[in-house]
N, C-alpha and C positions, 0 to 999 in steps of 0.2 A: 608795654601794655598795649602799645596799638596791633603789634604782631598776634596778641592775644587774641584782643576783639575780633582781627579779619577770622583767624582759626576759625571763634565762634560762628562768624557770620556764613562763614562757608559752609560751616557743618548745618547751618539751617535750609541757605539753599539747597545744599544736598537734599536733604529732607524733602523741601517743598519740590523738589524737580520728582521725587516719587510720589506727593501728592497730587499735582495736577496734573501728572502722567502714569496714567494706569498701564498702558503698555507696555511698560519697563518691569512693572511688578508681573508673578507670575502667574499666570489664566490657571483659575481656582475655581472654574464656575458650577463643576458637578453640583447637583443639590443633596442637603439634608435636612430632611422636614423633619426630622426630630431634633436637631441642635438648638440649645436652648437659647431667647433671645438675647441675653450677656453675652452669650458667644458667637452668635449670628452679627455678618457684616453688617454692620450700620451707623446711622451719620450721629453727628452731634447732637443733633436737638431729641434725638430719641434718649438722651438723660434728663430723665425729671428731675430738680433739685427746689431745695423749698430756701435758700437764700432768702429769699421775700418774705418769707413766712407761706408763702403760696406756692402750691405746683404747679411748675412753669417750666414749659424745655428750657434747655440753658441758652439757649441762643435765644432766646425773647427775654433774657435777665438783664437789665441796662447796671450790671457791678461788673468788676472784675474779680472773676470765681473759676478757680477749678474744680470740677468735679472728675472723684476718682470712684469708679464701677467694684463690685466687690472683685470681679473676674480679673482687673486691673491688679487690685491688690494681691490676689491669689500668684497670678502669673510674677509677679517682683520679687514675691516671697516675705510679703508685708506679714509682720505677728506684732506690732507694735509704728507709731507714725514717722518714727525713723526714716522709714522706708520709702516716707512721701516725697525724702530728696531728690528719690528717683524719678518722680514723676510728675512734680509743679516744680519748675526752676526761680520763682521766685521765693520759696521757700526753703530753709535750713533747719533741720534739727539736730542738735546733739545734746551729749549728755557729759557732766563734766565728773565731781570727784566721788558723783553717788547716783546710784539707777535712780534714788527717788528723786534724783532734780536734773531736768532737762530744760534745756533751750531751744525756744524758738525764733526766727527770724521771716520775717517776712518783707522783701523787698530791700531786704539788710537795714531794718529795724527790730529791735527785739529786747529782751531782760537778759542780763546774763548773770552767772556764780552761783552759789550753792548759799546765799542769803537768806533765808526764807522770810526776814520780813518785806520783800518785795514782790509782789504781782507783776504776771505776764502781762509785757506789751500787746501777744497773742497768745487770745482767750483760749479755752481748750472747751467744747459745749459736747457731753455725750447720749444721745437721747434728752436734749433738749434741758440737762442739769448743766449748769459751770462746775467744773473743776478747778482748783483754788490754786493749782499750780500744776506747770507744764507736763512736769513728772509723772501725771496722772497719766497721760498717753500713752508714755513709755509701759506700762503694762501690758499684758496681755490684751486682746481687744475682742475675742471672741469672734461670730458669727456679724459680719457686717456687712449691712446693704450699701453704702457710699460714704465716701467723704468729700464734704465741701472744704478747699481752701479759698476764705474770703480775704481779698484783700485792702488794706486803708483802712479808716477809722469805723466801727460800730457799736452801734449803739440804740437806735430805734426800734430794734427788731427782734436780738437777744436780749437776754436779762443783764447781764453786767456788761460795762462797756469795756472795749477794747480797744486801746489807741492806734495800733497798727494792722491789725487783721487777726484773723477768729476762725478754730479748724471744729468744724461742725460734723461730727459723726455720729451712725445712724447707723443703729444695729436691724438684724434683722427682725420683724416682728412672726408671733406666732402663728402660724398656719391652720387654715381650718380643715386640709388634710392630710392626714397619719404619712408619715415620713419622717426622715435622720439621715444619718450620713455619717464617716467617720475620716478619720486621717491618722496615718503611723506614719511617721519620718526619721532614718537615721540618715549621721553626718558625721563628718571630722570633727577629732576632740571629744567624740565619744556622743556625739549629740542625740538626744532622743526626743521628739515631739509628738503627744498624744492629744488627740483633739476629735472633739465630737457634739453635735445635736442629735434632738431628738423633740417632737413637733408635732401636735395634733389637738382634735377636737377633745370635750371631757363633755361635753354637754351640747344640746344646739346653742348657737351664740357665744358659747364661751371656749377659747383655744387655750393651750398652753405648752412650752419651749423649756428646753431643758439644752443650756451648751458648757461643756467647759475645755479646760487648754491646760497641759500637763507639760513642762517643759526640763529638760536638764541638762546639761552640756560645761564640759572640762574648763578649764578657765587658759585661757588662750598669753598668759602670761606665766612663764615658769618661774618661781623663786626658786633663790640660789646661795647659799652659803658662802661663807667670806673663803671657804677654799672651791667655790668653784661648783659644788655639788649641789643639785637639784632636791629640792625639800621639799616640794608645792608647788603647787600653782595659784593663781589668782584669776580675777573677774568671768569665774563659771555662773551657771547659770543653773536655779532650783527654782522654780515655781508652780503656782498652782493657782486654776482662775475659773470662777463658778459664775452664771447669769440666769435665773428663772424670772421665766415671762408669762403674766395671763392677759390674755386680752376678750374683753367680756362688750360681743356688739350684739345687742337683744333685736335692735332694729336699725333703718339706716340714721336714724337722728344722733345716735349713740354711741359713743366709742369710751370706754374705762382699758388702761393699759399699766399694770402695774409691773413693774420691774425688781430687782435685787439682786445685787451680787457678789461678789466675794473674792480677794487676791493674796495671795501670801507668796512673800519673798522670804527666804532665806539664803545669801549667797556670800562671797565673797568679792567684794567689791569696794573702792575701785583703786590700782593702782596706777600709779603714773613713772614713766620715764626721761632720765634728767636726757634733753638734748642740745644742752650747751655746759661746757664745765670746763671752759678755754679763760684765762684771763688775759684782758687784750689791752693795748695801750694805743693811744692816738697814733695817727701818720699819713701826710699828706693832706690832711682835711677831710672834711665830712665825718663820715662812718666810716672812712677806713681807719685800719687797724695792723699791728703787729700780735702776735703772741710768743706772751712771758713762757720764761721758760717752766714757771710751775705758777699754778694757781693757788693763794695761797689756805683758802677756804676748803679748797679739794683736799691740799696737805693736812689740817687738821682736821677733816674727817676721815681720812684715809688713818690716819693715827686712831681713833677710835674703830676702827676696823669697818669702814664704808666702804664700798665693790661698785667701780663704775664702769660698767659695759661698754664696750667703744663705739657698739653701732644697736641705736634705741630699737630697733626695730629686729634685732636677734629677741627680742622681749625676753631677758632674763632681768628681774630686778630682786635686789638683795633687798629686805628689813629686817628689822630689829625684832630678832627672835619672840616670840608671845605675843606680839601685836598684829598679828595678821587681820587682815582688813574684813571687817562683818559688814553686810549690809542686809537688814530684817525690817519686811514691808507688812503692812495689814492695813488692807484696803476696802471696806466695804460701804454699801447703802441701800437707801431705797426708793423709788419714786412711783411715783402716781399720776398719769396725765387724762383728764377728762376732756373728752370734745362731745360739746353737744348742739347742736342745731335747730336753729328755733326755727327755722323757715327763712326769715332774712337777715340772720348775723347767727355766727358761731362763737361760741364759748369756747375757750383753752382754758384748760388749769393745771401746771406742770406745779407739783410738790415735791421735795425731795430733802433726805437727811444724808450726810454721807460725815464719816468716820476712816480718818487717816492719820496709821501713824506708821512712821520710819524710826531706826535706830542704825546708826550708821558710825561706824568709830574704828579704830586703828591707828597704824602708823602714818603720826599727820606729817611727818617729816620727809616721807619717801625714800630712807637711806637705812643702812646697816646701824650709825651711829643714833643713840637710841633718845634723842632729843626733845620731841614732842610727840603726843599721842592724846587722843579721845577713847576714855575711856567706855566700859557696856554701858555706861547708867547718860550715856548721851543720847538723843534723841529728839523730834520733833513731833508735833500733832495738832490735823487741825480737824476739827468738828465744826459743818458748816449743814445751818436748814434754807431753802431757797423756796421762796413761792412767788411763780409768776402767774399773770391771768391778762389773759387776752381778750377781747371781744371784734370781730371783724367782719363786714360784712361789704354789699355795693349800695348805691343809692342813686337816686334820677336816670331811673332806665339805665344803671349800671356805666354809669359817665362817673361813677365814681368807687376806687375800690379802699374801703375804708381800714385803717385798725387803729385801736388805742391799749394802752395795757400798763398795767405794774408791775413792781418787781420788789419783793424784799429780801435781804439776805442778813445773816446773824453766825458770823463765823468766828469761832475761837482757838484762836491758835496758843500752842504752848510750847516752848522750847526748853529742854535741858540738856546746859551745856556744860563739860565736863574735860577741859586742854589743860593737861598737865605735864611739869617738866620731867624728862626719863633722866635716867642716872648719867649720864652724859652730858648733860645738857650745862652744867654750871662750867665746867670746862672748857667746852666748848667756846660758850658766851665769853670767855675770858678771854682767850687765846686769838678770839676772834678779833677785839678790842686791840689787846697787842700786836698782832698782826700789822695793823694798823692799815691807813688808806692811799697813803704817798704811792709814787710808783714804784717803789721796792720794796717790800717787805721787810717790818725791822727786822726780822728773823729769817732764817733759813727753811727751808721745804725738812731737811729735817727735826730742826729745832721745835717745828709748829707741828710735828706730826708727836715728839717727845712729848711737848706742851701739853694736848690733847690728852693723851694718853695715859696721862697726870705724873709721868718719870720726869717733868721738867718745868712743872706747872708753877710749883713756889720758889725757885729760882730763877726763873721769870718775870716772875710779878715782882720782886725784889729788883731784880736789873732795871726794870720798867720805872720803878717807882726809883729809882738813885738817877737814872736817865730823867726825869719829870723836875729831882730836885735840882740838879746841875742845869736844867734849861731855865728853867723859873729862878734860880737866885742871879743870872745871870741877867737875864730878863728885866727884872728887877733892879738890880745896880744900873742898867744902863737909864730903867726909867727916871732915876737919880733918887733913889732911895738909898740910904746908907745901907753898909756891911752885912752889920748882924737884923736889923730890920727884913730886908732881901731874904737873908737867909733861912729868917725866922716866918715869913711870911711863906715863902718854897716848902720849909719842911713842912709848914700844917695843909698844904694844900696836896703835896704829894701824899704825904703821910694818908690822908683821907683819901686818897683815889687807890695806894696803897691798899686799905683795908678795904673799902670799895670791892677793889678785884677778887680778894682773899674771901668776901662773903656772895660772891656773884658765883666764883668756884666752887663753894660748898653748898648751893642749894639742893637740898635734898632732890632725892626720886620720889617722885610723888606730888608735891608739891605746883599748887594750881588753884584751876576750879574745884571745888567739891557740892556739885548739887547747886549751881547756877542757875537759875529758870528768870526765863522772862515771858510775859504775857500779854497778848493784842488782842482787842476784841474789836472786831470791824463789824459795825451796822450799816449797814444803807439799806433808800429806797429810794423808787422810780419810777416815774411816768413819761409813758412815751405814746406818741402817736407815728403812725407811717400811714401817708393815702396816695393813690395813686389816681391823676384824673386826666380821664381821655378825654384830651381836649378834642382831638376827631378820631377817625380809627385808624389813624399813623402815627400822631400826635401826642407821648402825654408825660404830664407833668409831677414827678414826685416829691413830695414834700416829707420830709419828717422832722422831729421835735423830741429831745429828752431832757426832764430836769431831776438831776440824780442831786441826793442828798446823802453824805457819808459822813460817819464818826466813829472816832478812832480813841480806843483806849489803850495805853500801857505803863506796865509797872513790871519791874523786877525784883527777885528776889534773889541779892548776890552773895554765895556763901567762897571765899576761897581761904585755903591755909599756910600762903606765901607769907612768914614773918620774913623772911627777906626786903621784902619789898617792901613793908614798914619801917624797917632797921636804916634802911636806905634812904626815904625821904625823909625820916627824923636826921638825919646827917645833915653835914653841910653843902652835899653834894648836889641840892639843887641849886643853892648858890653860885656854887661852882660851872655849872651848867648853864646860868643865865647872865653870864660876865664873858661878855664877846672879847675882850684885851687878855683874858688868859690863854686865846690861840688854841695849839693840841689839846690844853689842861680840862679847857672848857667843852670840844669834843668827846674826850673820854669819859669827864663826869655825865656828859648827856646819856653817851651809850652804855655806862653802868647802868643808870635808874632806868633806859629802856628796856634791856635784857634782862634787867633785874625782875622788873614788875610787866614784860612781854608788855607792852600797853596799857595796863593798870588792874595787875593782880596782887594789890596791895589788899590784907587783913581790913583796912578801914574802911574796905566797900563794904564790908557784912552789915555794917552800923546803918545804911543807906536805905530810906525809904523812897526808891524811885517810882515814880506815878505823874504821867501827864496825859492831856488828851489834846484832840484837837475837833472841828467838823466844817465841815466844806459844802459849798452847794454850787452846782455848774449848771450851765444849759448847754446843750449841744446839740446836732439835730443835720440835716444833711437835706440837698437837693439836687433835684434831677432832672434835664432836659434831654427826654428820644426820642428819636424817629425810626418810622419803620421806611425807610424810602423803597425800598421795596419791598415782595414779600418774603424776600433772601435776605436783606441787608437792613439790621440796625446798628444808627446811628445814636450816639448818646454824649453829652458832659453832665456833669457832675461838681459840687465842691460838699464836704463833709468839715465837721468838726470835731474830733475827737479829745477823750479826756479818760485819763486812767489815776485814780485816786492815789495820794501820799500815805507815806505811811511811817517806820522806823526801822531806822538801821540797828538788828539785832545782834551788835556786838557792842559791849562795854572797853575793849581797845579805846572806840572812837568818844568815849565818854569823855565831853567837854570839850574836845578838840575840834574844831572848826573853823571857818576863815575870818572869824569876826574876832575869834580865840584863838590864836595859832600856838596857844604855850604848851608843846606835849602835857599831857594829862599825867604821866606819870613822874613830872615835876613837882608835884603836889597834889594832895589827898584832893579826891570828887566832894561836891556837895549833892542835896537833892534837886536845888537848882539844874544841875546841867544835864539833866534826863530830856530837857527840849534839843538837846543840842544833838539828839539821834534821830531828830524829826527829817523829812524830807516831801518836799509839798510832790501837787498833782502832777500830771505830767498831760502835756495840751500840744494838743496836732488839728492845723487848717490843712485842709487835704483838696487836690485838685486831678480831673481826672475827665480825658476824653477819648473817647474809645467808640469801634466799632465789630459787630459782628456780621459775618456772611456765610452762612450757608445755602449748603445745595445738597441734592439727593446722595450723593457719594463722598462729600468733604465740607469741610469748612477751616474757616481764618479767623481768630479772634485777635483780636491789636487793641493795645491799650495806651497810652503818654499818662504820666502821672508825674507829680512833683507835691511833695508832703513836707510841711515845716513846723518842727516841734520846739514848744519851748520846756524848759524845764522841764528836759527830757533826763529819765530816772540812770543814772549810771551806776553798776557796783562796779568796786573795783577791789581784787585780792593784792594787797602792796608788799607782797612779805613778810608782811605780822598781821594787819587787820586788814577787814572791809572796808573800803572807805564807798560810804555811797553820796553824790552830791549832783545837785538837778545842773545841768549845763544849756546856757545858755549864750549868745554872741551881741557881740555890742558893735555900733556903728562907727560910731567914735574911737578915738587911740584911748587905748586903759591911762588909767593913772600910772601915779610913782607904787600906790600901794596895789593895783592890780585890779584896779575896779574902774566901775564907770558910771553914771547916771544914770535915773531910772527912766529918761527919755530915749534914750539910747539904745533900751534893750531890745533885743531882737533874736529869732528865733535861733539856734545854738546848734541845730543838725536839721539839713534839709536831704532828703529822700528824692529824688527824680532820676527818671527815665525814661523804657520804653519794655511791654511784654507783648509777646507774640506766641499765640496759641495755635495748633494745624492739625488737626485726625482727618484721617482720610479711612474709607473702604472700597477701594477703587475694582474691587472685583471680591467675591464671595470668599470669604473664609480668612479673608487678610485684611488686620486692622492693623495702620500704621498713624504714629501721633509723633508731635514736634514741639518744642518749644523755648524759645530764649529769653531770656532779659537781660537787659543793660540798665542797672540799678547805681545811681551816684548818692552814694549814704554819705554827706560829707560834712563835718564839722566846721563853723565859721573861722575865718581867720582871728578874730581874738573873742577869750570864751573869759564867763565869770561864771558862780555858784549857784546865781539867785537872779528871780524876778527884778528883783530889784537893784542890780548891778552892787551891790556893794558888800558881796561875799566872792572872793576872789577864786579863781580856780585853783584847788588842790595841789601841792609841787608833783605831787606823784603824777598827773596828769598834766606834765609840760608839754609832752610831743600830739596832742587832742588838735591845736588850734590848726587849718587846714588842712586838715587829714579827712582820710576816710577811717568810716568807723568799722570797731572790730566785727570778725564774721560776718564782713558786707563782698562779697566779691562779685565785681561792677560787671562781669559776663557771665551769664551761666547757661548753657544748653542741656536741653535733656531729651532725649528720642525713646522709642519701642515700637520694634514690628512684633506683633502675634499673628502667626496662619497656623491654620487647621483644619488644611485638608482633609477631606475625605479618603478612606483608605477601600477601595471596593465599593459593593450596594451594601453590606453587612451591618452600617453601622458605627463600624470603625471610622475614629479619628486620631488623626497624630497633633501633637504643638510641636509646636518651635516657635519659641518668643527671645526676646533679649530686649534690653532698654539699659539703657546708658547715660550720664550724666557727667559734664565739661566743664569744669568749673575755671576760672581766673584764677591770678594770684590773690591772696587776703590776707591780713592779718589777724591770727587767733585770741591777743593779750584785748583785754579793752584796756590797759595801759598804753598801747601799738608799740610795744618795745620792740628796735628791729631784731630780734631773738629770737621772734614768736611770729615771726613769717610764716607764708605755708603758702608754696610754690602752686601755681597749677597743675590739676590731678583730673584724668576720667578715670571714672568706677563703671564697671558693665556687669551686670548679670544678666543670666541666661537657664533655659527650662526648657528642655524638650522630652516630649513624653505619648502617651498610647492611650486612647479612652473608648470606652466601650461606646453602643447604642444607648443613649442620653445618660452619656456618661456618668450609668452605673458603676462604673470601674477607672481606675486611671493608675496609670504606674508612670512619674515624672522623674526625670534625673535632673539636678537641678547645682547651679554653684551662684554665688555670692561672690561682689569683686574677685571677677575670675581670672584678671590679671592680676591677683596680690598687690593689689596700688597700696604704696606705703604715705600715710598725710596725718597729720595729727587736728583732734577736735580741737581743745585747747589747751594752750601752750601759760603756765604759769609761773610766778616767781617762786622758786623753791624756796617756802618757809626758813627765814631768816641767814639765808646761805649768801649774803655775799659782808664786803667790808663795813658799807654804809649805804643809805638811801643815794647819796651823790654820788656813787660808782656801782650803779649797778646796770648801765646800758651803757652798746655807744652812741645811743642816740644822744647821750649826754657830754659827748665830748666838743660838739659845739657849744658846752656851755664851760666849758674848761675841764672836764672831768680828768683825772689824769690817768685815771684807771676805767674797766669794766670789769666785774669778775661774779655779778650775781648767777648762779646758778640757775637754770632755766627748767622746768622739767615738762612735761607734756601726757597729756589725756590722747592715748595714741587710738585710732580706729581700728575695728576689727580686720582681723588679716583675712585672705580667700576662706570661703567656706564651700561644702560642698558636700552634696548629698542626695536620697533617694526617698522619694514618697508616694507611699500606697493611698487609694481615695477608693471610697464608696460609698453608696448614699442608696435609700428604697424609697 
């Protein structure tokens, strides 16, 4: 890691030695008094950003904010905020097993999984609406004037609060003269991008915009048939993205801006690649390992005819015929923001409705072997109205710069969910069982691929179940029970895990959810002030104040048609399951009734009236001490308090199951009672923060130190069958025997600190060069529990959490861009040549941190050089994406239900005696080089 950081660090100096030395960069000084100012050399403070709510160059902003230029974006090759990885290195976006759910990170803080009952740590604000989840970015983005990345907690100043930081984008608005512009782009994979405005007046005072974005491109993963042959592809891209704008300013007091727009996704999407399918056995200590000579989970999905490519990154992945992966967006709204001017305070009043839904289903298993799937009638949706209203103005000779405002919001979200078992899947679950967990295998590589395959499945379970009775009468006699007692006690226990097997094997295809839904309805509101007061004209003090009030409603309604899973806890085999002295017996009963009922798709949930609610009320509020000590250099700290509301974990898996409850759920039938037990509270960050900025006519240095500590910070985690989502938090004291600790004790559960460094330079005309790094320590405390209140222990699935760093935090990350644009002659003409590049550390992608799910240190570079007319009326760009084909995965998951047991499926767990690892790993891979050519014009 230290060899990492210097890497980093070098590559900044580099950087900063072409900053503060223009004579190294090349003498560009011809002029062009037609080049527009986005493209004209200039410094930092010439971006206005409204972070404050106020227009303010950035370098007189006392936060730490990136602002990104739309010309920035262009040049990157931004169509969505993916792209911003390139360009604020404290910030991470991906996206994991569906376009419509992405991730954000900011300072290696963030929400991760494809949950949807959890909100972004960071917000996503477009034209001054929240977006309900991160996803929403990943769309198309149209026509855009900047994006602010804000970092830390907010809250004062937008409408909903955001614990960790908040990406604020800012389209462009309509023009009051007649102009457009258009853009045609092809690329590899067959890629086509159509995109266009068009912009002008209809009336005096009243303008109106017309843009939209036409997208479609190959899907960059081939499907393959079990002999090899290419059938498909997967995660292309088909969309289509509409935005009308009027803006109605009669006079200067005046401003009405209404907006609407429209997105539709139809693609295929998303598929993932296994890149661990080794099973390994301890040696030497730590994490090292040997590897078996066969895996035994590999074998019996290889026996259902599963295809495992030996290197993830040839991206050929095999599934199960008919299930190919859908992914169907529909995205629209509409807002309204009024500013009106009274003379000494301005009115804001941002309105908006927005309408989202996704449907997202496929093969959830990732394999040939046809095990689980979501079927069409899956989907999510959330319908959310926002009205904020601002009033803002200065007071005593402008010694004071005021605002106060509210905020309500009224969002309803609805999921249906629909995971059901494919025709494989009961065999599989068995064979799986049989298999077993020891370090050998009771069977053979080909016995288990037989097994599977169902040529060997009920002489199997027969072997299995005479092997269970001959241990248990044994067993028995030694405990000093007589003969026939022993014997008779063995045969009804085997006898029962016996049929167990025999009905675990036969569960239908089909068999699941059918038309599952569950429902949240999140209320809040909010009042906030932010004021800013010059104590001299160097000197000033900010204050702000928020007290958010939130209530939360839900109920499900759960319909599925596993009598399996019924048949199975009317048995005796939760008995059998909760009797620690019957050893293996008691193992195998557990993993019948889990794979039986997958986490609890028992019939008796249909019966189930779930409905709870909860409401919360916070204050939070932030402060600020700057200086201007010169009129180049401000000086600033800060401390914020940040607060992101609880909410429920939308999977009935975790139904019941908790640390206060640890009895699998699918031990016995749910009540209505245990719908609290998918609750998960607020999530609270004290934030600290001291920084300066300096510029000068040709450059500038933004530096920030920052250290952020969150309690009952929201974790999801995917464990191989469900979500588990649970607030983490660290104690002072040594945990108990049971895993917990006092509530004097507790203490914040992941602290955030560092250091960012921000550098643009324009050291000579036509060449803009930018810098930037952070050293981010996301690190979880050394002993972690569930709860506020210490006495919900931490999840087993989240053993290796307590000092660690957290997932998707990697503790260096650099990111540079030169753009020059020479002039070509007097004519007019100009050329680009840009590149920007991004250096990332090592990190881990699991937020379980299984070492599986590593992901080495990687730069990505893109690059654009191209031809532009006299104000660039014209533009022909040739342009590639990671144009060293850098091979890195987003993130790296546990492949649904693919290993022996929950205690062998890492070796991180062979410090805990594991004697195996063999869980199958698979991974959300990044797109590979892309690269292509695009036409621009504009009147």
């Amino acid at each position: 890691m230290n060899k990492t950081i210097l890497f980093h660090t070098a590559a900044v100096l580099a950087v900063a030695m072409v900053l503060v030395n223009p004579a190294q960069a090349q003498d560009a000084t011809q002029s062009n008094a037609n080049m527009p100012a986005a493209d004209a050399a200039t410094n930092e403070s010439d971006i206005i950003v409204t972070a404050t709510r106020r227009a303010s160059p950035l370098s007189d902003v006392p936060i730490a904010v990136s602002a990104v230029t739309a010309q920035s974006l262009q040049n990157s090759g931004a169509s969505d905020i993916r792209q911003l990885n390139q360009l604020a290195p404290s910030l991470l976006v991906s996206s994991t097993g569906s376009e419509a759910n992405g991730s954000a990170r900011i300072r290696g803080i963030g929400t991760v999984g494809d949950n949807p009952g959890l909100e972004s740590s960071v917000a996503v604000f477009i034209d001054g609406v929240y977006r309900s989840r991160t996803g929403a970015g990943l769309n198309e983005l149209g026509e855009i004037e900047r994006v602010e990345v804000l970092r830390g907690p907010q809250g004062t100043l937008f409408g909903r609060n955001a614990s960790a930081g908040l990406l604020n984008i800012v389209s462009k608005k309509p023009e009051f003269q007649f102009g457009g512009n258009a853009e045609v782009t092809y690329g590899n994979y067959d890629y086509w991008r159509l995109a266009g405005r068009i912009t002008g007046p209809l009336t005096e005072g009243l303008a109106v915009s017309l843009d939209g974005v036409y997208s479609k491109r190959d899907g960059f993963y081939d499907l393959i048939d079990r002999a090899g042959n290419k059938v498909g592809d997967t995660n292309d891209r088909d969309r289509y993205f509409l935005r009308g704008q009027m803006l109605y300013q009669p006079n200067d007091a005046l401003s009405v801006r209404l907006i609407g727009d429209y997105t539709n996704r139809d693609e295929s999407c998303c598929g993932a690649a296994y890149i661990e399918t080794r099973e390994r056995r301890p040696a030497g200590g730590g994490n090292a390992y040997t590897v078996a000579p066969f895996n035994r989970i590999v074998s019996i999905l290889q026996g259902q005819g599963a295809v495992f490519p030996a290197d993830p990154y040839d991206r050929n992945l095999s599934i199960t015929p008919g299930r190919e992966y859908v992914s169907k967006l529909k995205d629209w709204g509409v807002s309204g923001e009024i500013n009106y001017d009274f003379g000494g305070a301005t009115l804001t009043s941002i309105t908006a409705y927005r309408n989202y839904k996704s449907q997202d289903y496929g093969d959830y298993d990732y394999n040939t072997a046809d095990l689980l799937y979501r079927d069409p009638g899956t989907s999510r949706q959330f319908k959310t109205f926002t009205q904020e209203l601002r009033l803002q103005g200065s007071a005593f000779s402008d010694k004071l710069d005021w605002l106060i405002g509210g905020y309500y919001s009224n969002e309803k979200l609805e999921l249906e969910d629909n995971v059901r078992f494919g025709a494989d899947y009961g065999r599989f679950a068995a064979c799986r069982l049989m298999a077993g967990a020891g370090v050998n295998s009771n069977f053979t590589a080909a016995q288990l691929a037989a097994c599977s395959s169902g040529a060997a499945t009920a002489p199997l379970i027969a072997a299995t179940q005479g092997n269970l009775n001959s241990g248990l009468t044994a067993a028995f006699q030694q405990a000093g029970l007589p003969a026939a007692v022993a014997a008779g006690q063995a045969g009804a226990i085997s006898t029962g895990l016996g049929n167990g097997l025999r009905a675990l094997a036969a569960i239908p295809s089909g068999a699941g959810d059918t038309d599952s839904r569950y429902y949240q309805n999140s209320r809040n509101w909010a009042i906030f002030t932010h004021n800013i007061f010059h104590i001299t004209d160097r000197l000033d003090v900010t204050v702000g104040l928020r007290y958010t009030r939130e209530r939360k409603r839900f109920s499900a309604d759960l319909n599925n048609n596993n009598a399996t899973c019924t048949a199975l806890q009317a048995s005796g085999l939760p008995t059998i399951a909760t009797n620690p002295a019957l050893g293996s017996a008691q193992t195998l009963a557990g993993g019948i009734l889990t794979l039986g009922c997958l986490g609890n798709s028992s019939t008796s949930l249909n019966a189930l009236d779930l409905n709870d609610r909860f409401s919360d009320g916070e204050l939070s509020g932030t402060g600020v001490l700057s200086y201007k000590a010169t009129d180049d250099l401000l000086v600033y700290g800060s401390y914020s308090k940040g607060y992101k509301a609880g909410g429920y974990n939308l999977d009935r898996f975790q139904l019941g199951t908790t640390g206060v409850n640890p009895v699998p759920a699918v031990f016995s039938p749910r009540s209505n009672a245990d719908a609290a037990s998918l609750r998960f509270a607020a999530e609270k960050v004290d934030a600290y923060e001291l920084g300066l900025k300096f510029n000068q006519p040709k450059w500038s240095v933004n530096v920030a130190a920052f250290r952020q500590e969150f309690k009952n910070f929201q974790l999801n985690t995917f464990n191989g069958t469900s979500f588990v989502v649970q607030n983490i938090n660290g104690c002072d004291s040594a945990l108990s025997a049971t895993r917990t600790c006092g509530s004097d004790d507790v203490k914040p559960g992941l602290v955030s600190q560092g250091v960012e460094l921000e550098m643009t330079a324009s050291p000579v005309r036509n060449l803009r060069v930018t810098g930037g790094f952070t050293y981010a320590r996301a690190k979880f405390a050394n002993r972690l529990v569930g709860s506020s209140n210490g006495q919900v222990p931490l999840d087993p699935a989240l053993f290796l959490l307590p000092g660690s760093i957290n997932s998707n935090a990697p503790q260096a990350v650099t990111t540079a861009s030169i753009a020059w644009t020479p002039d070509i002659g007097t004519s007019g003409l100009s050329a680009l040549f840009y590149v920007d590049g991004r250096m990332t550390s090592d990190y881990n992608t699991g937020s379980d941190l299984f070492p599986e799910k590593e992901q080495d240190g990687y730069a990505i570079f893109n690059a654009r050089v191209g031809l532009r007319g006299r104000d660039q009326q014209w533009a022909i760009e040739f342009w590639g994406q990671n144009i060293f084909n850098t091979d890195y995965t987003q993130v790296a998951f546990s492949s649904p239900l693919q290993s022996s047991s929950p205690a062998t499926s890492t070796t991180g767990q062979f410090r805990q005696g594991a004697p195996m690892a063999n869980q199958l790993i698979s991974a959300y891979l990044a797109e590979p080089r892309t690269y292509g050519i695009t036409l621009r014009g504009k009147f």
